[in-house]
Residue frames as a rotation matrix with the C-alpha (Angstrom) as fourth column:
UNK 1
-0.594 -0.781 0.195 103.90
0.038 0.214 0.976 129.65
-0.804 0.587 -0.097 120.24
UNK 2
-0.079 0.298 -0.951 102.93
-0.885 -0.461 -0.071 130.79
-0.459 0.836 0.300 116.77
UNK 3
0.680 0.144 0.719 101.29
0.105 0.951 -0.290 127.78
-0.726 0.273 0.632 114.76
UNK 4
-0.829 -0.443 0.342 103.14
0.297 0.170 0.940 126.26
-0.474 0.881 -0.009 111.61
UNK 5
-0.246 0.895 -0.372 101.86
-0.713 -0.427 -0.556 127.14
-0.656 0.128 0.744 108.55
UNK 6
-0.654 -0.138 -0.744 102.30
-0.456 0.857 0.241 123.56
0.604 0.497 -0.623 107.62
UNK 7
-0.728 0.683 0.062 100.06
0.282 0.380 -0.881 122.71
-0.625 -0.624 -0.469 110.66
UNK 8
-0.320 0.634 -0.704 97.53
-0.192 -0.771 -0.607 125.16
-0.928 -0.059 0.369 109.54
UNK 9
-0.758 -0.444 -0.478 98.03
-0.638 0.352 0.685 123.58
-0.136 0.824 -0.550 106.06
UNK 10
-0.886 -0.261 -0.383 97.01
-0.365 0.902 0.231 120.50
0.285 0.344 -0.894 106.85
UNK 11
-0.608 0.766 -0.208 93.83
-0.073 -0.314 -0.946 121.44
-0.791 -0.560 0.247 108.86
UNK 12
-0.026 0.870 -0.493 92.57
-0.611 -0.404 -0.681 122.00
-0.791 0.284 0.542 105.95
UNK 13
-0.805 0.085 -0.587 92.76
-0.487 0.469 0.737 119.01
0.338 0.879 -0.336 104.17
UNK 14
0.065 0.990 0.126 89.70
-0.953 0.024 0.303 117.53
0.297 -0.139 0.945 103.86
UNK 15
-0.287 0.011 0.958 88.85
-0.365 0.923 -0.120 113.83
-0.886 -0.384 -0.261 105.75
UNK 16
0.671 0.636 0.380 89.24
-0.032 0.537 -0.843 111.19
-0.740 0.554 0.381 103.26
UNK 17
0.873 -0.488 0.015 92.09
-0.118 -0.241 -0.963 113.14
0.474 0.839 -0.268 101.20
UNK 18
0.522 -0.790 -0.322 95.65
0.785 0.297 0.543 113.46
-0.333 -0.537 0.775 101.25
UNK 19
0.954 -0.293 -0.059 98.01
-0.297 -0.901 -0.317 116.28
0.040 0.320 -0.947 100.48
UNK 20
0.658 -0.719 -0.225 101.96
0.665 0.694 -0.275 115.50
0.354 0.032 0.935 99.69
UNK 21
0.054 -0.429 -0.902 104.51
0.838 -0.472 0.275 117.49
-0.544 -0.770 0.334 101.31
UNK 22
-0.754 -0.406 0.516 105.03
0.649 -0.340 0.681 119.48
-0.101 0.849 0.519 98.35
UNK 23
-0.406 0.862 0.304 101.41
0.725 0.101 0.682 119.84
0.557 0.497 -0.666 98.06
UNK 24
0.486 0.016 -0.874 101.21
0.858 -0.198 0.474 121.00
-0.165 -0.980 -0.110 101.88
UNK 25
-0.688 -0.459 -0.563 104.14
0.370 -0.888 0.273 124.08
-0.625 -0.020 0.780 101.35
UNK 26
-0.831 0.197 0.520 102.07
0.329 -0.580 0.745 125.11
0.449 0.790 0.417 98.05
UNK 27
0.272 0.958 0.086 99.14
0.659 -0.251 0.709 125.42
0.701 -0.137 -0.700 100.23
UNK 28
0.360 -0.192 -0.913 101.00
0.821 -0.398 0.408 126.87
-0.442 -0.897 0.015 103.10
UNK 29
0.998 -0.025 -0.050 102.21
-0.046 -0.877 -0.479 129.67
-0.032 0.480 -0.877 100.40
UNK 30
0.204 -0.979 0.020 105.85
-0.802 -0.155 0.577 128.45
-0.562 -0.134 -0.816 100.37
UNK 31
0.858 0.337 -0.387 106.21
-0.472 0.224 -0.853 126.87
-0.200 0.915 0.351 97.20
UNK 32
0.573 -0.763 -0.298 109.05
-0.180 0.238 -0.954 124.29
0.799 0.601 -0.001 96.66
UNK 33
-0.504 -0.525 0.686 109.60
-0.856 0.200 -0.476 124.05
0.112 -0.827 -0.551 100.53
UNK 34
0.639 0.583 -0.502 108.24
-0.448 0.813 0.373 120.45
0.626 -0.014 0.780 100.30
UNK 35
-0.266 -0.500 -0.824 111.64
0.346 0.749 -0.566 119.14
0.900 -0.435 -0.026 102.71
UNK 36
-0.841 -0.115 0.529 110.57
-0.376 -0.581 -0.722 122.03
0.390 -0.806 0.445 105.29
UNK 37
0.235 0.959 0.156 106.84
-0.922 0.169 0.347 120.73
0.307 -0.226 0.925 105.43
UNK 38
0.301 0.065 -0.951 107.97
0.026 0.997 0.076 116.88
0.953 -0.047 0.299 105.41
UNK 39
-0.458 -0.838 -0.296 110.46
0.346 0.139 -0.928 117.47
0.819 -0.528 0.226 108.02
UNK 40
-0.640 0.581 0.503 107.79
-0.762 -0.561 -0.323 120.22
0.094 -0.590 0.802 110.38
UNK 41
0.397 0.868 -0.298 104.96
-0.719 0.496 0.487 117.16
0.571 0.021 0.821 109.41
UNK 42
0.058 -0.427 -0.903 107.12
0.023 0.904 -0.426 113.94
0.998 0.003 0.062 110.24
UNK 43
-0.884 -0.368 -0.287 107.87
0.206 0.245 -0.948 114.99
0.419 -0.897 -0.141 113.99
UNK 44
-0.337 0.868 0.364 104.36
-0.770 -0.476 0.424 116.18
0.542 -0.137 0.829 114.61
UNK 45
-0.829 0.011 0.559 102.96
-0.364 0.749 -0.554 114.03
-0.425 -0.663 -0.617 117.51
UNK 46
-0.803 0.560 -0.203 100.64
0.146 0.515 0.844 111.33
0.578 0.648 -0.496 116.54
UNK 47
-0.229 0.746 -0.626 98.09
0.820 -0.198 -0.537 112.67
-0.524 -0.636 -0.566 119.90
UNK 48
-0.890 -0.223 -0.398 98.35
0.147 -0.966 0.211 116.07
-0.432 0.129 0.893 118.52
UNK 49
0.034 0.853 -0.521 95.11
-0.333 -0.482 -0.810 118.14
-0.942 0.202 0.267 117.03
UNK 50
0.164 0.086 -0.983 95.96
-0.905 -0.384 -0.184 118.23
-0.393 0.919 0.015 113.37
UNK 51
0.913 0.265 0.310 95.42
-0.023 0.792 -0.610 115.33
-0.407 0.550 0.730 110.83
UNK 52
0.060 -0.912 -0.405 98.76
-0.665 -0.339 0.665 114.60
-0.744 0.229 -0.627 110.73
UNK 53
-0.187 -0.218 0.958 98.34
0.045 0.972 0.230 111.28
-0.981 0.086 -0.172 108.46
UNK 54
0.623 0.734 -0.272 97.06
0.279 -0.533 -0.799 113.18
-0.731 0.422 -0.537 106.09
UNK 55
0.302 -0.772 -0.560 100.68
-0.935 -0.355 -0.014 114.25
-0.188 0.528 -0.828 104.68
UNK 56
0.745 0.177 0.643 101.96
0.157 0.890 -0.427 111.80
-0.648 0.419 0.635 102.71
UNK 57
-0.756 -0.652 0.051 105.68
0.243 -0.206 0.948 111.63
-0.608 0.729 0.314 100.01
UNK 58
-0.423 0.248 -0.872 105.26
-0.703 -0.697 0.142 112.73
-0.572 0.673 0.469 96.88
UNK 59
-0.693 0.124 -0.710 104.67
-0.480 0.655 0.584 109.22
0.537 0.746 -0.394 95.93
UNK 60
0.450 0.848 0.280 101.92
-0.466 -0.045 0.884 108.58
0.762 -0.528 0.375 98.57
UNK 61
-0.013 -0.172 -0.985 103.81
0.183 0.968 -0.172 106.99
0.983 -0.183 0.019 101.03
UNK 62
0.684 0.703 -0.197 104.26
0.391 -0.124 0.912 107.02
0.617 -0.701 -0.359 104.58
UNK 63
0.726 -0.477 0.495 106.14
-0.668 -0.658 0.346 107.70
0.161 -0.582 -0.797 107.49
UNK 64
0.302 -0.762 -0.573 109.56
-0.754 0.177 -0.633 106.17
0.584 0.623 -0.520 107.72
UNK 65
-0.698 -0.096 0.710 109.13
-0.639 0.531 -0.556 104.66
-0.323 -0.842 -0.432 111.40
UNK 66
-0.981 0.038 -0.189 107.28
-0.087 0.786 0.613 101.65
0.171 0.618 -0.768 111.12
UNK 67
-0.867 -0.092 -0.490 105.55
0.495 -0.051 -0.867 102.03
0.055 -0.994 0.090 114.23
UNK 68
-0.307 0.691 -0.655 103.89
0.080 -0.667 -0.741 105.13
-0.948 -0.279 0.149 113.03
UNK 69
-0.833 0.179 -0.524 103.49
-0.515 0.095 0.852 104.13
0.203 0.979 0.013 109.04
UNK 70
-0.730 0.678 -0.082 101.02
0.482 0.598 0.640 101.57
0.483 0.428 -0.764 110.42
UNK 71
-0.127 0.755 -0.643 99.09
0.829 -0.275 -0.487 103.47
-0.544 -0.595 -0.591 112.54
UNK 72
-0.497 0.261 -0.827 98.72
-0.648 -0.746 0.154 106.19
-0.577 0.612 0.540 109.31
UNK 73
-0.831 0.350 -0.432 97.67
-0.090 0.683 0.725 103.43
0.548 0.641 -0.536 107.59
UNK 74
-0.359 0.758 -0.544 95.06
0.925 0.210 -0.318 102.85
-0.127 -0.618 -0.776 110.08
UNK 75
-0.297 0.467 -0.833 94.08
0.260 -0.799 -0.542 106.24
-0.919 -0.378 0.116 110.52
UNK 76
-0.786 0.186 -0.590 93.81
-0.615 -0.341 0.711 106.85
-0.069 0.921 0.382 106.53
UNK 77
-0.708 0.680 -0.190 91.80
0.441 0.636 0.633 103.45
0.551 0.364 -0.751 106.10
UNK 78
-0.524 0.594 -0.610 89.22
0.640 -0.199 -0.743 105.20
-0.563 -0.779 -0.276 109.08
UNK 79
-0.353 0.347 -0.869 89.07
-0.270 -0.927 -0.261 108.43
-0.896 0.143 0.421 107.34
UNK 80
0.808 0.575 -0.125 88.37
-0.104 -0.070 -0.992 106.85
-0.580 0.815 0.003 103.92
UNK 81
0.368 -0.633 -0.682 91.38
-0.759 -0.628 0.173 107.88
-0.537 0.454 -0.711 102.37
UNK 82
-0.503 -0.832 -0.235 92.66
-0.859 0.451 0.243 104.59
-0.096 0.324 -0.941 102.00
UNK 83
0.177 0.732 -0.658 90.87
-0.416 0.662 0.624 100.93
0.892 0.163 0.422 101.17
UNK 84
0.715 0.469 0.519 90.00
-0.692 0.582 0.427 98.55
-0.101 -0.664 0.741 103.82
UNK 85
-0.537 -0.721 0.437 92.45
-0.712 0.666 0.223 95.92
-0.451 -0.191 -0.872 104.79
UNK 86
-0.628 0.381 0.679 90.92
0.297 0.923 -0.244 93.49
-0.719 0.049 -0.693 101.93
UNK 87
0.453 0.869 -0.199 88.68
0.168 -0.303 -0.938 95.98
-0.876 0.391 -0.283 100.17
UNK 88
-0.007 -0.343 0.939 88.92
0.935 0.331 0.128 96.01
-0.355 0.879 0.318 96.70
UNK 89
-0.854 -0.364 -0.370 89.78
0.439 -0.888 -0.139 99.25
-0.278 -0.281 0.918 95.25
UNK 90
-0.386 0.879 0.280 86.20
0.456 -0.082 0.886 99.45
0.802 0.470 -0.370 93.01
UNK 91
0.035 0.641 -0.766 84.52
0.908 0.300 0.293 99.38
0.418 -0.706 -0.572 96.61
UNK 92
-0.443 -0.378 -0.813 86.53
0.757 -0.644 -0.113 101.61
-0.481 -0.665 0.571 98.03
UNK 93
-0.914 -0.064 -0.402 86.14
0.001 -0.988 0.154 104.33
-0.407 0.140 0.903 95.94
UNK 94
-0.555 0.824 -0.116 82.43
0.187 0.260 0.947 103.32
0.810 0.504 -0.298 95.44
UNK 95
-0.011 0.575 -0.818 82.15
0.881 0.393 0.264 103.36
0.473 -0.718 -0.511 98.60
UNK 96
-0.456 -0.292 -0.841 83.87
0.398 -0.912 0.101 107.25
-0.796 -0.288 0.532 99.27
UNK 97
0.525 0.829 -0.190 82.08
0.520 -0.490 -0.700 108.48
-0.674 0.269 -0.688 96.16
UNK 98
-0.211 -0.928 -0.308 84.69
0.072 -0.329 0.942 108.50
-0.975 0.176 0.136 93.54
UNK 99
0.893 0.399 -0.208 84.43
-0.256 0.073 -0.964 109.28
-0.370 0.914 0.167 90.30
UNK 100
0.501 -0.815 -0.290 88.15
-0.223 0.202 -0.954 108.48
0.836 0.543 -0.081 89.18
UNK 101
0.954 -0.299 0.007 90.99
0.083 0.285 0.955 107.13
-0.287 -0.911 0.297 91.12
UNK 102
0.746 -0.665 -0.029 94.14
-0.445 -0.466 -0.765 108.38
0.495 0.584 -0.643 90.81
UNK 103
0.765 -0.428 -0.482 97.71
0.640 0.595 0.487 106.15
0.079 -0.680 0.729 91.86
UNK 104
0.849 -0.400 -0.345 100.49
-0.393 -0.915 0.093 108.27
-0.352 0.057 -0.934 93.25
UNK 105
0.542 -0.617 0.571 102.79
0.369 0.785 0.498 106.12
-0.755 -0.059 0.653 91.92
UNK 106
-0.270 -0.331 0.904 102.63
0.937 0.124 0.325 107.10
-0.220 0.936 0.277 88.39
UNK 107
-0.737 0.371 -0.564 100.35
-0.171 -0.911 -0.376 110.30
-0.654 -0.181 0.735 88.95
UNK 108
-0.732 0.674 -0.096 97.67
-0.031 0.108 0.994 108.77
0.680 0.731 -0.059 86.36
UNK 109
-0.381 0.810 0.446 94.11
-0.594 0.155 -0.789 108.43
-0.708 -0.566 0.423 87.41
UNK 110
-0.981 0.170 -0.097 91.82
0.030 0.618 0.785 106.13
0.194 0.767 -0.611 85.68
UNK 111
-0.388 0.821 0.418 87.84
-0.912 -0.406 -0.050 106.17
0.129 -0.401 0.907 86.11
UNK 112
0.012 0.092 0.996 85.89
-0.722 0.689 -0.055 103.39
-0.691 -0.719 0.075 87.94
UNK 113
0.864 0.411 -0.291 84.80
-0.491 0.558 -0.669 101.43
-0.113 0.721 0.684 84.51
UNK 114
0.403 -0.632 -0.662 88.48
-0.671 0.288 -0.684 101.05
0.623 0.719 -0.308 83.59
UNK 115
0.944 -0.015 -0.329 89.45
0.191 0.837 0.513 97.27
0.268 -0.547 0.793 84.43
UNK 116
-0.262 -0.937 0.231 93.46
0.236 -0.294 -0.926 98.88
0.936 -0.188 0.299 84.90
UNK 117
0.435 0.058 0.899 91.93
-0.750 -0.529 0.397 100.47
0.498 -0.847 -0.187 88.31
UNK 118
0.976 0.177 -0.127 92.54
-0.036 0.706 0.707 96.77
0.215 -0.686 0.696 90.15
UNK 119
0.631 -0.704 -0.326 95.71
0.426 0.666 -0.612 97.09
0.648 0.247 0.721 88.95
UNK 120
0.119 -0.495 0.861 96.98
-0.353 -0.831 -0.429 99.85
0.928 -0.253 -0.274 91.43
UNK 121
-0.652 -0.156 -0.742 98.64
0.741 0.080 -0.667 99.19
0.163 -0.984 0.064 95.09
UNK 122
0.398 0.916 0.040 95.83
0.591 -0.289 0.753 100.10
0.702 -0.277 -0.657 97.54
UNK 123
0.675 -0.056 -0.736 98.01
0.719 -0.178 0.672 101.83
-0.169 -0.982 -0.080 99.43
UNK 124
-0.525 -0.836 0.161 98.97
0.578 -0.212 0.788 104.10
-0.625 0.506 0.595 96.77
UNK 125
-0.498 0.590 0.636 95.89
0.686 -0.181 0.705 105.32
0.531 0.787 -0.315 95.45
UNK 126
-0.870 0.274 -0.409 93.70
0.046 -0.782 -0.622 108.67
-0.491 -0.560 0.667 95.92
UNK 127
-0.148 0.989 -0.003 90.06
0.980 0.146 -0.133 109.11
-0.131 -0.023 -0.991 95.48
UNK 128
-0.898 -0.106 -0.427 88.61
0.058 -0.991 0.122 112.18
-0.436 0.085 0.896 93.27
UNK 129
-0.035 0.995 -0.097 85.15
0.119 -0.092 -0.989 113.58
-0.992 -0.046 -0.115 92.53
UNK 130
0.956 0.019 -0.292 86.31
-0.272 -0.313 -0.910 114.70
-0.108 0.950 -0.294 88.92
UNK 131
0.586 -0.677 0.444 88.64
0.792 0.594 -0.140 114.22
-0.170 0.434 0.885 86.33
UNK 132
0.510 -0.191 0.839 88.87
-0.145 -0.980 -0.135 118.15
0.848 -0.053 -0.527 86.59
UNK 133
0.937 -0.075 0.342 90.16
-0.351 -0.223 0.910 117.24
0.008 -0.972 -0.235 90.40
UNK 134
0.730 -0.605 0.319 92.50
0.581 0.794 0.179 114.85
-0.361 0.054 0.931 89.35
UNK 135
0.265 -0.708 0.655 94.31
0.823 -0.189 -0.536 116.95
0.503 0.681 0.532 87.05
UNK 136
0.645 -0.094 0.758 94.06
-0.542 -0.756 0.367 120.34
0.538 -0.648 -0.539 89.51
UNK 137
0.711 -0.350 0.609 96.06
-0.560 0.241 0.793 117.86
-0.424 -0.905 -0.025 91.67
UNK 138
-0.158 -0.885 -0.437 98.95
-0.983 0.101 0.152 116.89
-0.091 0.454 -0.886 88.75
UNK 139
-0.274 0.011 0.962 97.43
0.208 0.977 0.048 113.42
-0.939 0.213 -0.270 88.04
UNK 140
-0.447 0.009 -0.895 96.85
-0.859 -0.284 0.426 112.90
-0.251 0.959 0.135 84.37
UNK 141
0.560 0.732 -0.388 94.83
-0.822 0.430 -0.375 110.46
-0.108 0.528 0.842 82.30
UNK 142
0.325 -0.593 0.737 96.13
0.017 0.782 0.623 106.68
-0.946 -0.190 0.264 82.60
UNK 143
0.709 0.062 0.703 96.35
0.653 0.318 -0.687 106.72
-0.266 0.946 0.184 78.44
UNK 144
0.930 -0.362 0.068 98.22
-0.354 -0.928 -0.115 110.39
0.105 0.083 -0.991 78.45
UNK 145
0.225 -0.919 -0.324 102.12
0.358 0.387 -0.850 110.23
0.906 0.075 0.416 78.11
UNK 146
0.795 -0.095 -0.599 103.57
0.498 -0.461 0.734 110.75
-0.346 -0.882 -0.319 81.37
UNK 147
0.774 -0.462 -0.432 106.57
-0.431 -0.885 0.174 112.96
-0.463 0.051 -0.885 82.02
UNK 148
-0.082 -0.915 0.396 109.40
0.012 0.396 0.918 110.41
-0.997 0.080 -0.022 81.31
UNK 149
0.087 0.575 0.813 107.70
0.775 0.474 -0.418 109.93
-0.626 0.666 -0.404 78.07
UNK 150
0.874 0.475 0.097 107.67
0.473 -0.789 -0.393 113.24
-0.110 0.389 -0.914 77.10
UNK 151
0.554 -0.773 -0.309 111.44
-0.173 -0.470 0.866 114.27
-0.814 -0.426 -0.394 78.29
UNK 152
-0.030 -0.646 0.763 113.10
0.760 0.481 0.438 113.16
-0.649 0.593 0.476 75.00
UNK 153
-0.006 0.187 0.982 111.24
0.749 -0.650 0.128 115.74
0.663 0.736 -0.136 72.61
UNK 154
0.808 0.162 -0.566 111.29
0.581 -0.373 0.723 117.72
-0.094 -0.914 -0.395 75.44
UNK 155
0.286 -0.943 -0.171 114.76
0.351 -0.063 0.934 118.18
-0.891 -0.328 0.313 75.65
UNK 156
-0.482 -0.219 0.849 114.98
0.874 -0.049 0.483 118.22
-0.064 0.974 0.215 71.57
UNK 157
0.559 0.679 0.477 112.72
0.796 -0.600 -0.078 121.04
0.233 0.423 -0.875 71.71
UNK 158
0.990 -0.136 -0.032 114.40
-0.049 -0.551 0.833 123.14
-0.131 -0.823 -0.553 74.35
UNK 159
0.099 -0.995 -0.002 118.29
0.908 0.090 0.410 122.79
-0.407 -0.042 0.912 73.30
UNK 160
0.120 -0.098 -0.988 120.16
0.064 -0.992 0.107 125.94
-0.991 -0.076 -0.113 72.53
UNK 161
0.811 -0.287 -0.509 121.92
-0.576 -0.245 -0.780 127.14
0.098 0.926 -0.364 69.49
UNK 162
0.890 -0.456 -0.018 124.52
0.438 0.864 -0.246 125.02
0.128 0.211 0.969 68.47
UNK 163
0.921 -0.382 -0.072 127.90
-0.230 -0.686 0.690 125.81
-0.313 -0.619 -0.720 69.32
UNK 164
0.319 -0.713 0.625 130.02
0.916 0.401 -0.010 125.32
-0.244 0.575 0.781 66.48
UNK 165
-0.469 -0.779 -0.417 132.57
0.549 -0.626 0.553 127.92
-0.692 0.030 0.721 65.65
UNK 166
0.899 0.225 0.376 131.71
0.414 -0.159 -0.896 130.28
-0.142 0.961 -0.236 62.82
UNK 167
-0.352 -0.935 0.048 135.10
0.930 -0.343 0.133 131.01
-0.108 0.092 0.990 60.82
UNK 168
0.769 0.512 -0.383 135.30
0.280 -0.808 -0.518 134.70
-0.575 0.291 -0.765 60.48
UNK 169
0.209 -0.750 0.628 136.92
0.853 0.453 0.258 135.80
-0.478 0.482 0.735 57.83
C-alpha cells in the first residue's frame, strides 16, 4: 500500500515541533485539504512509525479521545515540543533553545524577555529559533494587530461600488 502523503508529511517534521493539519496538507502539496490530513492523521495508530503527535488543530490542540490526547501530551512533553508537567514556559523554551515563543491560540509569538510569555497556556505554545520562523509559520508579533483587528478596515477597503441606481435620462 502506497504511503499517505500526510504520513510522509509528517516524517518530516522535525522532533520538538509541531505542524497543524492545515500546515501538514500545505506540506503534503494539497493546500486547503487541512480536514483530509486531520481526518488521514487522527486514525493513525499510536504504535505506528510516524510521529503522529506531532499534528496538532489549527489552534494547537489535540486529539479528541481523551485516552490518546494524554498520551500526545506525553509524547510532545518527551520530544520537547511541549513544557514539562510544572515547567515554566521561560525554562522550557530555554531549555529547547528558543529564541521566541509563539501561542497557537492567538498566533502571536513573543520573545523570551517579554514578561507576557508566562502568560500563555503551556499546552498551547510553540518554540522558534527566529522571529523570521515565527512569522514563516503565520505567527505574528504579540504587539502587531491580529486578524480580527484588522477585518473592519479590511472590509471598508475591499467593498464594491455602490449600488445605487443612476437615473438615466
Amino acid at each position: 500500500m502506497e504511503e499517505s502523503v500526510y504520513i510522509t508529511a509528517l516524517k518530516s517534521i522535525p522532533k520538538g515541533q509541531t505542524r497543524s493539519f492545515g500546515e501538514i496538507a500545505l506540506m503534503a502539496g494539497k493546500p486547503g485539504a487541512a480536514r483530509a490530513a486531520g481526518r488521514v492523521l487522527t486514525s493513525y495508530p499510536p504504535g505506528g512509525k510516524a510521529p503522529w503527535q506531532r499534528a496538532v488543530t489549527a489552534h494547537g490542540g489535540f486529539s479528541i479521545d481523551p485516552e490518546r490526547a494524554a498520551l500526545q501530551l506525553d509524547r510532545l512533553r518527551r520530544d520537547g515540543a511541549r513544557p514539562r508537567e510544572g515547567e515554566s514556559i521561560f525554562r522550557w523554551a530555554r531549555r529547547v533553545r528558543a529564541v521566541c515563543v509563539g501561542n497557537y491560540k492567538t498566533c502571536q509569538f513573543v520573545e523570551l524577555t517579554d514578561p507576557r510569555l508566562e502568560t500563555f497556556d503551556p499546552l498551547f505554545v510553540e518554540a522558534f529559533d527566529s522571529d523570521i520562523t515565527a512569522g514563516e509559520r503565520g505567527f505574528v508579533p504579540k504587539d502587531a494587530p491580529t486578524a480580527r483587528q484588522l477585518e473592519p478596515a479590511a472590509r471598508k477597503r475591499t467593498a464594491g461600488p455602490s449600488r445605487r441606481k443612476v437615473a438615466r435620462g
